[in-house]
PAFI-263220 format. One record per residue: residue in three letters; x, y, z of N, C-alpha, C in turn. Coordinates in steps of 0.2 Angstrom, whole numbers, plus 2048, in hexadecimal, padded with zeros to 3 digits. Atoms other than C-alpha are relative to their C-alpha. Example, Ala and Ser with C-alpha at 12.3 -4.5 7.8 and 13.67 -1.06 7.14 Angstrom:
BEGIN
+-----+------+------+------+-------+-------+-------+------+------+------+
:  aa : n_px : n_py : n_pz : ca_px : ca_py : ca_pz : c_px : c_py : c_pz :
+-----+------+------+------+-------+-------+-------+------+------+------+
: Ala :  804 :  7FA :  800 :   83E :   7EA :   827 :  804 :  806 :  800 :
: Ser :  7FC :  7FA :  7FF :   844 :   7FB :   824 :  7FC :  805 :  803 :
+-----+------+------+------+-------+-------+-------+------+------+------+
This chain:
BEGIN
+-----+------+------+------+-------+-------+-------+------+------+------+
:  aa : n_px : n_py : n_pz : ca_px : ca_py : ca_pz : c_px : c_py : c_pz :
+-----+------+------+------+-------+-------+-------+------+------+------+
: Unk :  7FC :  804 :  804 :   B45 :   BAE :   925 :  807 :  801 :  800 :
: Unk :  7F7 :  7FF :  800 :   B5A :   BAB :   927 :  7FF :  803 :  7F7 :
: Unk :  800 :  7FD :  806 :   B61 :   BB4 :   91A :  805 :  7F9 :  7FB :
: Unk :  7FD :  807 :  803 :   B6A :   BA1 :   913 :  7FA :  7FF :  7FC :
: Unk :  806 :  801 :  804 :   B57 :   B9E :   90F :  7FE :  805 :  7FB :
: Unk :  803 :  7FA :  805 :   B53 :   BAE :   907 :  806 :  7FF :  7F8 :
: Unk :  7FD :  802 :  808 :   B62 :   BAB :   8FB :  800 :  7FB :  7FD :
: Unk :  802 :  805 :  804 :   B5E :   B99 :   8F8 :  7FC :  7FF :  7FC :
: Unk :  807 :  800 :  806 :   B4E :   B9E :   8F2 :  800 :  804 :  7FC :
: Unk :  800 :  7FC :  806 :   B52 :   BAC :   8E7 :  806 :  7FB :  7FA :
: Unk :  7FB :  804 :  805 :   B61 :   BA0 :   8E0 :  7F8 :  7FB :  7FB :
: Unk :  803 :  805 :  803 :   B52 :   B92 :   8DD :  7FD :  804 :  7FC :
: Unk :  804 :  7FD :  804 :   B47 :   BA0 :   8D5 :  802 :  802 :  7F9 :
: Unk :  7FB :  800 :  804 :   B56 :   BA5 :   8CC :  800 :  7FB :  7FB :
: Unk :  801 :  806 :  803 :   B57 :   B94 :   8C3 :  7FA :  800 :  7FD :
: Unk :  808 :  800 :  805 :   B45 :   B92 :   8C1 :  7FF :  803 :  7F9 :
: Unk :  800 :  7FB :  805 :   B45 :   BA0 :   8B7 :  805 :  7FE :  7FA :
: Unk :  7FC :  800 :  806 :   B55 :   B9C :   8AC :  7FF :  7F8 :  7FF :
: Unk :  806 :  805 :  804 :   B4D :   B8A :   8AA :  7FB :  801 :  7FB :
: Unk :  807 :  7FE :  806 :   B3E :   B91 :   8A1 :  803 :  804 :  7FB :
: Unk :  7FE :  7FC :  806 :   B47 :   B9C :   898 :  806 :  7FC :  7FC :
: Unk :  7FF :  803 :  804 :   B51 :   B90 :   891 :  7FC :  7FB :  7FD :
: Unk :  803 :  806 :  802 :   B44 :   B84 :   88E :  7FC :  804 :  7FA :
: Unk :  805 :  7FD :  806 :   B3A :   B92 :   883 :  805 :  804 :  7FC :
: Unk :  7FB :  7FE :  803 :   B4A :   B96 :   87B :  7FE :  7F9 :  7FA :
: Unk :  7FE :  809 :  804 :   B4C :   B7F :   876 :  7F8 :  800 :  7FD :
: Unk :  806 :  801 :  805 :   B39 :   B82 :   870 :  800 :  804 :  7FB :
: Unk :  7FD :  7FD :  806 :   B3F :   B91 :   865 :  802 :  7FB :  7F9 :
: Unk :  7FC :  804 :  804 :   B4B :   B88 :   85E :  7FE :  7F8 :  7FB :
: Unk :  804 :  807 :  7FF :   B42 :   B77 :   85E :  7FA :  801 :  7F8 :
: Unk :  805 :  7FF :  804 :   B34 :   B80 :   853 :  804 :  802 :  7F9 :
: Unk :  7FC :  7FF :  808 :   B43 :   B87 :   846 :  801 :  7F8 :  7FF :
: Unk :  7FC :  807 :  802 :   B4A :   B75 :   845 :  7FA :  7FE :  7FC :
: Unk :  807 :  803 :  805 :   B36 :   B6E :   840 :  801 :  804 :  7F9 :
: Unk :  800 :  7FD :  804 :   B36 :   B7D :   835 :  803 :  7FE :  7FA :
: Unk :  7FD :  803 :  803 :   B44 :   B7A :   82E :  801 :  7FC :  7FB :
: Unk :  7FF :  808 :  804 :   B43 :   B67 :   829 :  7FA :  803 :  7FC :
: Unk :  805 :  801 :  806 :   B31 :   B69 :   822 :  802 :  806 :  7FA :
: Unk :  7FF :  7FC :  805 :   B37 :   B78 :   817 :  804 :  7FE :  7FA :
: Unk :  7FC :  804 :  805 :   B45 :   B6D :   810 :  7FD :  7FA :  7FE :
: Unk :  803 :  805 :  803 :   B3C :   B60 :   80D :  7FA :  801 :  7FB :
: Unk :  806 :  7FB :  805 :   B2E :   B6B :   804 :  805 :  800 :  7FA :
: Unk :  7FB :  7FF :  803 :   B3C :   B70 :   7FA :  802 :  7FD :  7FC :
: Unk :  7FD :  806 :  803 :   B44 :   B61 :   7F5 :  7FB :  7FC :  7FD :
: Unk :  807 :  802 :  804 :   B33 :   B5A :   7EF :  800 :  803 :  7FB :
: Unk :  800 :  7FC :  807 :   B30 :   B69 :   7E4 :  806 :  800 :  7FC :
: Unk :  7FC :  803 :  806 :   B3F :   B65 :   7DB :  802 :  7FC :  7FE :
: Unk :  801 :  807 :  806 :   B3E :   B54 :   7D8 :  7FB :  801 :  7FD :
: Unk :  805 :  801 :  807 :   B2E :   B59 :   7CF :  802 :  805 :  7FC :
: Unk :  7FE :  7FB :  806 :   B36 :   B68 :   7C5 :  805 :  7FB :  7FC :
: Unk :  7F8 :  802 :  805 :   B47 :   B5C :   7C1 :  7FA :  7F6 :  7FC :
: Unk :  801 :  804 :  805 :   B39 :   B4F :   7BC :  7FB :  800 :  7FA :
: Unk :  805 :  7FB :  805 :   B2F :   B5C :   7B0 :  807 :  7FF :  7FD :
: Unk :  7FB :  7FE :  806 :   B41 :   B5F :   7AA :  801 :  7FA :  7FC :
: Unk :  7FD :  805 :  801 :   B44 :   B4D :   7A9 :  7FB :  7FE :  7F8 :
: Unk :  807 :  801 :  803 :   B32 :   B4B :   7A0 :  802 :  803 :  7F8 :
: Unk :  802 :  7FA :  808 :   B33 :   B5A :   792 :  808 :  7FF :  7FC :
: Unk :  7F8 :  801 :  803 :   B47 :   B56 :   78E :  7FE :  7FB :  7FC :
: Unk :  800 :  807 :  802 :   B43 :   B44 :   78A :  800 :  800 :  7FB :
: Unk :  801 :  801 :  809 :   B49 :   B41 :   777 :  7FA :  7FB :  7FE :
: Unk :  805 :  806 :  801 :   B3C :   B32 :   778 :  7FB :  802 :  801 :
: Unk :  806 :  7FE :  7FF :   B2E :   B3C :   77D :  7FD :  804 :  7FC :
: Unk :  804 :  7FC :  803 :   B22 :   B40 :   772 :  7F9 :  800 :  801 :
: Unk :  808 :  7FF :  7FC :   B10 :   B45 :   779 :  7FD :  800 :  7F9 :
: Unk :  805 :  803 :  808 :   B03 :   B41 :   76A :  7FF :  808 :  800 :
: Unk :  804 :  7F8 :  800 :   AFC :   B55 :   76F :  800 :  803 :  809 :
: Unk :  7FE :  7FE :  7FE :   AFC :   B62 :   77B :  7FE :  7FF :  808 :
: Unk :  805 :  803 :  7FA :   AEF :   B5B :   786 :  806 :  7F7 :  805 :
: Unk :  7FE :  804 :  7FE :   AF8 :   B4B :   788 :  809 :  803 :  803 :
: Unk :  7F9 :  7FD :  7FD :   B0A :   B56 :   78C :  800 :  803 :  807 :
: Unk :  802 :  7FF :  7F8 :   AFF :   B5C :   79B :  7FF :  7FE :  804 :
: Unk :  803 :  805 :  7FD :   AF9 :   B4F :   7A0 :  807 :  7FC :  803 :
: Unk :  7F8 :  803 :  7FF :   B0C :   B46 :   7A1 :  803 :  804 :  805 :
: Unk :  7FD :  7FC :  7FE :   B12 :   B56 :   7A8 :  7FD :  7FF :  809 :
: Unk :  803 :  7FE :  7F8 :   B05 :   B57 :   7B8 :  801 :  7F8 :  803 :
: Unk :  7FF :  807 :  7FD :   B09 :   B42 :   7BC :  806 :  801 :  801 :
: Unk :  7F9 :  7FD :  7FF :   B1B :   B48 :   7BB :  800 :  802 :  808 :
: Unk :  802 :  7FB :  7FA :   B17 :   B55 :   7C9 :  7FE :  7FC :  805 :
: Unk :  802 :  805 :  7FA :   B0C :   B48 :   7D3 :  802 :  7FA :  802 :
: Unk :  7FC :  808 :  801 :   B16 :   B39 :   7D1 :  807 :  801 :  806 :
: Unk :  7FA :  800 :  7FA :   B23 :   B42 :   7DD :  800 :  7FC :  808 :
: Unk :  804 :  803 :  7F8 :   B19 :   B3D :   7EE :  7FB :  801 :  800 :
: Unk :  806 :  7FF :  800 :   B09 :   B3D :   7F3 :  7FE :  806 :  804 :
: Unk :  801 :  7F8 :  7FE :   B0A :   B4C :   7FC :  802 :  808 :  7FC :
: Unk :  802 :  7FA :  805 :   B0B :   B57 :   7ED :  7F9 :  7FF :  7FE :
: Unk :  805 :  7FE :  804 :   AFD :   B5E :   7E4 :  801 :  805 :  7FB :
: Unk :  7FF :  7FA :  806 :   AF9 :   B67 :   7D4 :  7FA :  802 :  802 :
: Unk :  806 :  7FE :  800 :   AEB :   B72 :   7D7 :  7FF :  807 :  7F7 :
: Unk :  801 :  7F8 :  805 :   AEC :   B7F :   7C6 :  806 :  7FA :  7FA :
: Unk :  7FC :  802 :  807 :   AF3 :   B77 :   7B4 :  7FF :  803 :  7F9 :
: Unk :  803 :  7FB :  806 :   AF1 :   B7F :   7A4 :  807 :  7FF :  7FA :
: Unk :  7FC :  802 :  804 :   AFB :   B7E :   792 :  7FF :  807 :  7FA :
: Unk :  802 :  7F6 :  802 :   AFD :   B92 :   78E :  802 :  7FF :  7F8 :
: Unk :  801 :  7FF :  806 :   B04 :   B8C :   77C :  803 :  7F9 :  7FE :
: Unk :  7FB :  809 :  800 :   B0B :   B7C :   772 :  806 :  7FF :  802 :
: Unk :  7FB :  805 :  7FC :   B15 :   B72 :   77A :  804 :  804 :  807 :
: Unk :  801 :  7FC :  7F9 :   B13 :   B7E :   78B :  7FC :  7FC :  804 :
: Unk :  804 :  7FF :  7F9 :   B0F :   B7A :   79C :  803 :  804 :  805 :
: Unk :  800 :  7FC :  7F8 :   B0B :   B82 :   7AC :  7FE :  7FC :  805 :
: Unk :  801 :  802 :  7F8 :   B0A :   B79 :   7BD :  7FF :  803 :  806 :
: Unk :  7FF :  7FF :  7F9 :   B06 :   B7F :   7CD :  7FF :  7FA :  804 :
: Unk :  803 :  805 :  7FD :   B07 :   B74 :   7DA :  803 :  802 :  806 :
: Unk :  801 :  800 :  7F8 :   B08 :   B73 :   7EE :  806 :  7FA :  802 :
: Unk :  7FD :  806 :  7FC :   B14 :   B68 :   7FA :  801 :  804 :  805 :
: Unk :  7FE :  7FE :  7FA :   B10 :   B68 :   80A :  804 :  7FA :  802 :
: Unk :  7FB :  807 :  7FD :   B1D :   B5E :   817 :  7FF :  804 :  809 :
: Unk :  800 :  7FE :  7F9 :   B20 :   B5E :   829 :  807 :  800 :  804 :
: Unk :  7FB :  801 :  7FC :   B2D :   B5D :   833 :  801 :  801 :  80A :
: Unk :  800 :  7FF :  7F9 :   B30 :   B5A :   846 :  808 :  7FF :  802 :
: Unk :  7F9 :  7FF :  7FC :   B40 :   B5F :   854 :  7FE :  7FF :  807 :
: Unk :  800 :  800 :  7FA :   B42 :   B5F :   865 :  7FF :  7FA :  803 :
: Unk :  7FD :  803 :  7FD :   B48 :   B4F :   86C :  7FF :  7FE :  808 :
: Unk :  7FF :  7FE :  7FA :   B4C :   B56 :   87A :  7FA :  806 :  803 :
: Unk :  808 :  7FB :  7FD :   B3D :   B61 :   884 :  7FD :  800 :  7FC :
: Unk :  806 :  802 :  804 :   B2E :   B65 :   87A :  802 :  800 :  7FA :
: Unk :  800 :  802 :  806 :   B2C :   B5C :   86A :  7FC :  805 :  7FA :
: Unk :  803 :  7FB :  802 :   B26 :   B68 :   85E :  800 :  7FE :  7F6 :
: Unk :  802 :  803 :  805 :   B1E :   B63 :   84B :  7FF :  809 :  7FD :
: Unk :  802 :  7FB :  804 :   B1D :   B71 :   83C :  7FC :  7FC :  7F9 :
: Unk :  803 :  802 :  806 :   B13 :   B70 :   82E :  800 :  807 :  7F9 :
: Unk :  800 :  7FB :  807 :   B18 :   B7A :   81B :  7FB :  7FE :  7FC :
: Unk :  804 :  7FD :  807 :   B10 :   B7F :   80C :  805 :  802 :  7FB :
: Unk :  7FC :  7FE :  808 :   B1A :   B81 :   7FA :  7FB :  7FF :  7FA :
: Unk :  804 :  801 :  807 :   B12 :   B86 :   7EB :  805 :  802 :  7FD :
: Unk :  7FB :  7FF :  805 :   B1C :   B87 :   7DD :  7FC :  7FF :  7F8 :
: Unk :  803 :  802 :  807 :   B17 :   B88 :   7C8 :  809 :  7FE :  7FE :
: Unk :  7FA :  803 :  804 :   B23 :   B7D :   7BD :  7FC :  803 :  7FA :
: Unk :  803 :  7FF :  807 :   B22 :   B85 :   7AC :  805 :  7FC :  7FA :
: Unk :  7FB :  801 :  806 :   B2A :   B7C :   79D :  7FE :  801 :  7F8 :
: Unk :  800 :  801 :  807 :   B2C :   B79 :   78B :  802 :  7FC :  7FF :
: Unk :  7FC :  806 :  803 :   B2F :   B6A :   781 :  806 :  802 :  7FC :
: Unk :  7FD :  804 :  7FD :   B3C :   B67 :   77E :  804 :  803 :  808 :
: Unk :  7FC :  7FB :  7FA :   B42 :   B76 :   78E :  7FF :  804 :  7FE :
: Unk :  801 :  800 :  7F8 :   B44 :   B7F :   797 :  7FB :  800 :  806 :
: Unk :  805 :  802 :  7FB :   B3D :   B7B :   7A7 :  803 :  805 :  806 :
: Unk :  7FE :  7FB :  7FD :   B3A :   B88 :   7B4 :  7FD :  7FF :  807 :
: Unk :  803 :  806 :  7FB :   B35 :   B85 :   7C6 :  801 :  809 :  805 :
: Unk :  801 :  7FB :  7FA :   B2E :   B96 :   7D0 :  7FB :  800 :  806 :
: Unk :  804 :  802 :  7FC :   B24 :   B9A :   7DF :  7F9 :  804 :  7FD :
: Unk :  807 :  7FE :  804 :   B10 :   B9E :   7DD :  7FE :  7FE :  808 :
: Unk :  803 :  801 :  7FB :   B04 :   BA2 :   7E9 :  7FC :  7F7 :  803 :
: Unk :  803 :  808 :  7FE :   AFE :   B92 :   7F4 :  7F6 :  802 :  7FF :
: Unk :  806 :  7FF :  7FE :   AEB :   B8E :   7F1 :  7FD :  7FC :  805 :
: Unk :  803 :  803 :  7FA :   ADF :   B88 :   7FE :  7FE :  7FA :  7FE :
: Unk :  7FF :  807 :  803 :   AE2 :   B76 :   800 :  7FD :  7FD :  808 :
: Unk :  802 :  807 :  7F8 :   AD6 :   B6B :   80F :  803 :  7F9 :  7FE :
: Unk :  800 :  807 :  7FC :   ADE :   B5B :   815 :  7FD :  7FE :  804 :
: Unk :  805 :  805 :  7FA :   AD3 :   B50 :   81F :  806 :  7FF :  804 :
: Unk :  7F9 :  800 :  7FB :   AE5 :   B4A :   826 :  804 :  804 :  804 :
: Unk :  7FC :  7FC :  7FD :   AEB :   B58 :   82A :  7FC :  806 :  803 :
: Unk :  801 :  7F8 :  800 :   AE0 :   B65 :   833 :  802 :  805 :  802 :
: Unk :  7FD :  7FA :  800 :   AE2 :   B75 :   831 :  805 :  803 :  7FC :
: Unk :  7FA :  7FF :  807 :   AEF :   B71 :   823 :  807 :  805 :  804 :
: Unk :  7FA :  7FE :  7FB :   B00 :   B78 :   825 :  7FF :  807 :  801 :
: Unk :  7FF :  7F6 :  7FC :   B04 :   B89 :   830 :  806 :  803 :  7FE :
: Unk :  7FC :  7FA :  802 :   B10 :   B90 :   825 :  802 :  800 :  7F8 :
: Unk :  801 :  801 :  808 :   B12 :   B94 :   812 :  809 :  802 :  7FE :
: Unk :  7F4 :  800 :  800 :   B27 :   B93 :   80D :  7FF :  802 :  7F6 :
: Unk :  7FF :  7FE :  809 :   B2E :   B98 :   7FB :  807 :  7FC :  7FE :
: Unk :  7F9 :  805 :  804 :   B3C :   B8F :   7F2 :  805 :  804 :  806 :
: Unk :  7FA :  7FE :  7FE :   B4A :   B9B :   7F9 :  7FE :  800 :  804 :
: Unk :  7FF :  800 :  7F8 :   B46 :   B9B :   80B :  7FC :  805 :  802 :
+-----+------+------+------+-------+-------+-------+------+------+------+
């Protein structure tokens, strides 16, 4: 083999190689970017149903007959955000107290350009308030949640701060 050929084909193998390593670099990145979105949109869910518990337990016009019906108001609150929340755990620890846990899975997809790459989260979060306040919005462990729609459910569990 000329020695022209031998460096041509080390050049093309050269390449080869830095193709694929750039390509499983753009799939790295690709899969932060899913990550990403679906995390921020997790996120952003959870606190439009915390700021619509604040909205709920502030309201000078709201007055729940009893404690049962302040719970009841509180977890429609929570679930009225999208349909991709849930309340799995509720409870009313004293008057005019609630506790929510609740889930928002979301998804998000990147990569445009080479492989297209799809994430799927999990946020649990408990809102706790009081009538008339404060309202308080931290993370709690996720419970086990089957979607038919989604098997497998999402592949990664997130917390408010990141």
């Amino acid at each position: 083999m000329s020695r022209h050929v031998q460096q041509h084909s080390a050049a093309s193998r050269f390449l080869a190689a830095l193709c694929v390593v750039a390509a499983l670099s753009g799939c790295g990145s690709a899969q932060e970017a899913a990550l990403d979105q679906a995390s921020q949109r997790a996120r952003t869910r959870a606190q439009a149903a915390n700021d619509n518990v604040v909205a709920l337990l502030g309201g000078a016009d709201y007055q729940p007959a009893d404690d049962e019906e302040l719970l009841a108001d509180t977890i429609d609150r929570v679930r009225g955000t999208d349909a991709n929340g849930y309340v799995f755990a509720s409870r009313t620890p004293g008057p005019g107290q609630v506790e929510i846990d609740a889930g928002f899975d979301d998804s998000g997809d990147a990569g445009l350009i080479g492989p297209h790459t799809h994430a799927l989260v999990r946020l649990c979060v408990r809102i706790t308030g009081t009538r008339p306040g404060p309202v308080t919005i931290n993370d709690v462990p996720c419970q086990p949640f089957n979607d038919p729609a989604q098997p497998g459910g999402p592949r990664e569990t997130i917390s408010l701060d990141g």
